[in-house]
TORRO-825642 format. One line per field, with one value per residue: residue number from 1; residue in three letters; z, y, x of N, C-alpha, C in turn. Coordinates in steps of 0.2 Angstrom, whole numbers, plus 5000, padded with zeros to 4 digits. Atoms other than C-alpha are relative to their C-alpha. Layout:
BEGIN
num	NUM_...
residu	ALA_...
n.w	Z_...
n.v	Y_...
n.u	X_...
ca.w	Z_...
ca.v	Y_...
ca.u	X_...
c.w	Z_...
c.v	Y_...
c.u	X_...
% end
This chain:
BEGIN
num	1_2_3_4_5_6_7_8_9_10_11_12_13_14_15_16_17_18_19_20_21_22_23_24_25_26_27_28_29_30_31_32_33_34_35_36_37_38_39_40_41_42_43_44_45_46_47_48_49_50_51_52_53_54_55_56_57_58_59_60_61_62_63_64_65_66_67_68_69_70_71_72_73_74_75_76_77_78_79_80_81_82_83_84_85_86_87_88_89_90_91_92_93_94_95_96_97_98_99_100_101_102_103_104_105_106_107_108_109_110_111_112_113_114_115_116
residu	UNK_UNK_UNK_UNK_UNK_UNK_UNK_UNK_UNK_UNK_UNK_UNK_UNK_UNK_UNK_UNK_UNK_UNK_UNK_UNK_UNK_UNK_UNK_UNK_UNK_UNK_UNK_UNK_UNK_UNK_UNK_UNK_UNK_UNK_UNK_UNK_UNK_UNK_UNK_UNK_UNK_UNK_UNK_UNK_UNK_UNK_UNK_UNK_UNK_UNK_UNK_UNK_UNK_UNK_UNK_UNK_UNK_UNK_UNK_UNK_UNK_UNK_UNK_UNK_UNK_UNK_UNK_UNK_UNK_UNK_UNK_UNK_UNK_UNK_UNK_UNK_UNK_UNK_UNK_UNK_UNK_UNK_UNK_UNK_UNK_UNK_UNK_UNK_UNK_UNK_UNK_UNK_UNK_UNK_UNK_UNK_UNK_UNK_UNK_UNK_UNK_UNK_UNK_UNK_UNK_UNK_UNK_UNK_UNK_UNK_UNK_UNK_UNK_UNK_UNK_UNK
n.w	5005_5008_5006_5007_5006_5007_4999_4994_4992_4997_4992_4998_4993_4996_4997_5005_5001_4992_5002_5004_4998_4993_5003_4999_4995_4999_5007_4996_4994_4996_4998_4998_5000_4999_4994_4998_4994_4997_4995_4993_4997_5003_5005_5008_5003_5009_5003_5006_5008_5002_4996_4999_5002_4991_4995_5006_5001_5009_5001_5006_4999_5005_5006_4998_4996_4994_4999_4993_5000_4990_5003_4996_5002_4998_4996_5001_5006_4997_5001_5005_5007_4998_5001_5007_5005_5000_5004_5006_5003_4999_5002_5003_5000_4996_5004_5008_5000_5000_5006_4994_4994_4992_4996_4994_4997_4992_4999_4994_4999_4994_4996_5001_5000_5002_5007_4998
n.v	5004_4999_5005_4997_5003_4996_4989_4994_5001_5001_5001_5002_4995_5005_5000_5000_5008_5000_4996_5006_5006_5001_5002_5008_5005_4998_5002_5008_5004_5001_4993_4992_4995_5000_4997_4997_5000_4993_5002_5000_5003_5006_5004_4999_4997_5002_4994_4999_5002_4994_5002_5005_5001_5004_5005_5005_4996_5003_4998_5002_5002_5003_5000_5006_4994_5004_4997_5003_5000_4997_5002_5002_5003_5001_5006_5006_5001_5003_4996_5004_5000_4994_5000_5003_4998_4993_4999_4999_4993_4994_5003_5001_4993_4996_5005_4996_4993_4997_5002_5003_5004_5002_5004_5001_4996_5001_4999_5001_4999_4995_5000_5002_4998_5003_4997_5001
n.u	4998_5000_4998_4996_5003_5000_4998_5004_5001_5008_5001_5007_5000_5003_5008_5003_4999_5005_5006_5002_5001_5005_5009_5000_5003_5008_5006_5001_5006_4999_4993_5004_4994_4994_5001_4994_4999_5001_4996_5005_5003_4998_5007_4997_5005_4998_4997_5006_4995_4993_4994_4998_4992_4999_4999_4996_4992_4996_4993_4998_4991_4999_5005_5002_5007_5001_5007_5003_5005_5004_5006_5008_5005_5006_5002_5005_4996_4995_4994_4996_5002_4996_4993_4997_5007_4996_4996_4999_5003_4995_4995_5004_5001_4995_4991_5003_5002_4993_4995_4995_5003_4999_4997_5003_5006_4999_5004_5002_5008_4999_5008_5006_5002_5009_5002_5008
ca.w	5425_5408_5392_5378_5360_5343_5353_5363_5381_5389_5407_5417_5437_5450_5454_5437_5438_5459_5450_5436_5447_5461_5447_5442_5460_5462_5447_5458_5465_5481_5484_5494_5492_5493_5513_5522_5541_5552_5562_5577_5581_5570_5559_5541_5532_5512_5501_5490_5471_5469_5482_5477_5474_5495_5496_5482_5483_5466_5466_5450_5450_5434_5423_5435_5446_5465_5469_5487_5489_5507_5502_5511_5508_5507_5520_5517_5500_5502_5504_5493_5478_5482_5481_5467_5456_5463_5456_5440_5435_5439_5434_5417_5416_5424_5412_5395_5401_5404_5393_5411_5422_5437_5448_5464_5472_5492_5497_5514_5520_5530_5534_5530_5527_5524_5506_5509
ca.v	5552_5556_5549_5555_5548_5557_5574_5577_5574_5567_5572_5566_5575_5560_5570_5568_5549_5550_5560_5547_5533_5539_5540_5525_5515_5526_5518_5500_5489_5491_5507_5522_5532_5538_5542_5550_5548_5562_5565_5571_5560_5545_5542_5541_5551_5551_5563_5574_5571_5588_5579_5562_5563_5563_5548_5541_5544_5539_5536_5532_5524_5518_5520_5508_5515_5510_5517_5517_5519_5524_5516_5515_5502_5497_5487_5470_5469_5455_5466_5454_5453_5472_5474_5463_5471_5488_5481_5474_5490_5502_5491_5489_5507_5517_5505_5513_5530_5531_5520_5512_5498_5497_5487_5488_5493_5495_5495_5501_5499_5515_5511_5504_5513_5507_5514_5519
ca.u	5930_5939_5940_5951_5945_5952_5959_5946_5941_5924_5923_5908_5907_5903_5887_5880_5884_5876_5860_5857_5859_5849_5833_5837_5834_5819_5810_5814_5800_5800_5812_5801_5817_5831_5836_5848_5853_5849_5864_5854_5842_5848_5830_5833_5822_5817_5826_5815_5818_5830_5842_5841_5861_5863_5858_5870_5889_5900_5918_5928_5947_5952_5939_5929_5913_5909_5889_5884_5867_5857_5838_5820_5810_5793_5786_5781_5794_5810_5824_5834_5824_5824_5842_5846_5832_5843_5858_5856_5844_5858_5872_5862_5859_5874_5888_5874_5873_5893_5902_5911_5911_5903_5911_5903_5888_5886_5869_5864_5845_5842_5823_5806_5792_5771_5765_5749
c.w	4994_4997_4994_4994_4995_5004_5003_5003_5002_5008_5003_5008_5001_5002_4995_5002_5007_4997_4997_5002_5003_4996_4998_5005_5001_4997_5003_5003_5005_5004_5003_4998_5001_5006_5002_5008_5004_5004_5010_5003_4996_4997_4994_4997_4991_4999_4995_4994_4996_5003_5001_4999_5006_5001_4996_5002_4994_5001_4992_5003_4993_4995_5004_5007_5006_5002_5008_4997_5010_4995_5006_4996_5001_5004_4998_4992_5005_4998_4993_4994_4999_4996_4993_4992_4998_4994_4993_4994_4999_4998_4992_4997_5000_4993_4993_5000_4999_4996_5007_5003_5006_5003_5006_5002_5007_5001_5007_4999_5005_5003_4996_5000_4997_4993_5001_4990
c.v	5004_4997_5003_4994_5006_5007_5002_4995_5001_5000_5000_5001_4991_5002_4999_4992_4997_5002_4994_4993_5000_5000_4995_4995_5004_4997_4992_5000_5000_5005_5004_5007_5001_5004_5002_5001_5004_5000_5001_4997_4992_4997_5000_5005_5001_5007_5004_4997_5005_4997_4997_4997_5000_4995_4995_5004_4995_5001_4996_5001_4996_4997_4995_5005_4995_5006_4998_5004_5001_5000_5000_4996_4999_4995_4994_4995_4995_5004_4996_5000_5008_5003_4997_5003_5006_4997_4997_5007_5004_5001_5002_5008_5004_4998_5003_5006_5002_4998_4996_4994_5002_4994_5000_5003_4999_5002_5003_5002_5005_5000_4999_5003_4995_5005_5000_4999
c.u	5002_5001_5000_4997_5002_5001_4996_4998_4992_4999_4992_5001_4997_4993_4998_4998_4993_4991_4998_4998_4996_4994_5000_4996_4997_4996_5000_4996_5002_5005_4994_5005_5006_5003_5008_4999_4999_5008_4999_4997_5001_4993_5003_4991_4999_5001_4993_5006_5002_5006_5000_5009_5002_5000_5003_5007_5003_5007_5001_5007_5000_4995_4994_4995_4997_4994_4999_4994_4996_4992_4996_4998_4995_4999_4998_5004_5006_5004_5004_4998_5001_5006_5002_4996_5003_5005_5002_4997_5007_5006_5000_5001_5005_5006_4996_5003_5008_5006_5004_4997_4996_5001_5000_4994_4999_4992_4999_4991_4998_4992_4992_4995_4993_5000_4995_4997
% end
């Protein structure tokens, strides 16, 4: 993403944007993490939190910002309030930090987990 103002230029990397959001939906009720699919055996496993931008991808087209998401969740949580809990937070968040819409959010649920 850039954005000219008065002669100068504000470029913002989509992994910053991925970093910022993935702390974000960690800080949601009901989030364990942020996971990522093994491709080997097909488990999803949690990400630590130096590599939660894996399990976030960010694209930007015309100044306008599309988030996937790859999440675990707690056991015994409705996914749905979950989710929507994700995307107002992020939405909310993401559109302060950068001055942009977001304009879509793609959730996948990659796995459940108990919270001891």
């Amino acid at each position: 993403m850039e954005e000219k103002k008065n002669k100068a230029s504000v470029r913002i990397d989509t992994e910053v944007i991925a970093q910022y959001a993935g702390a974000e939906a960690k800080s949601c009720f009901g989030i364990v993490g942020l996971g990522a699919v093994s491709q080997k055996d097909g488990f999803a496993r949690i990400l630590k939190s130096d590599r939660v931008s894996k399990g976030v991808s960010v694209s930007v087209k015309d100044n306008k910002i599309t988030i996937d998401f790859h999440i675990i969740v707690a056991y015994g949580v409705s996914i749905q309030a979950v989710t929507e809990n994700l995307i107002e937070n992020v939405t909310y968040q993401v559109e302060t930090f950068t001055g942009m819409t977001v304009e879509k959010i793609n959730i996948f649920v990659e796995g459940v987990r108990v919270i001891d």
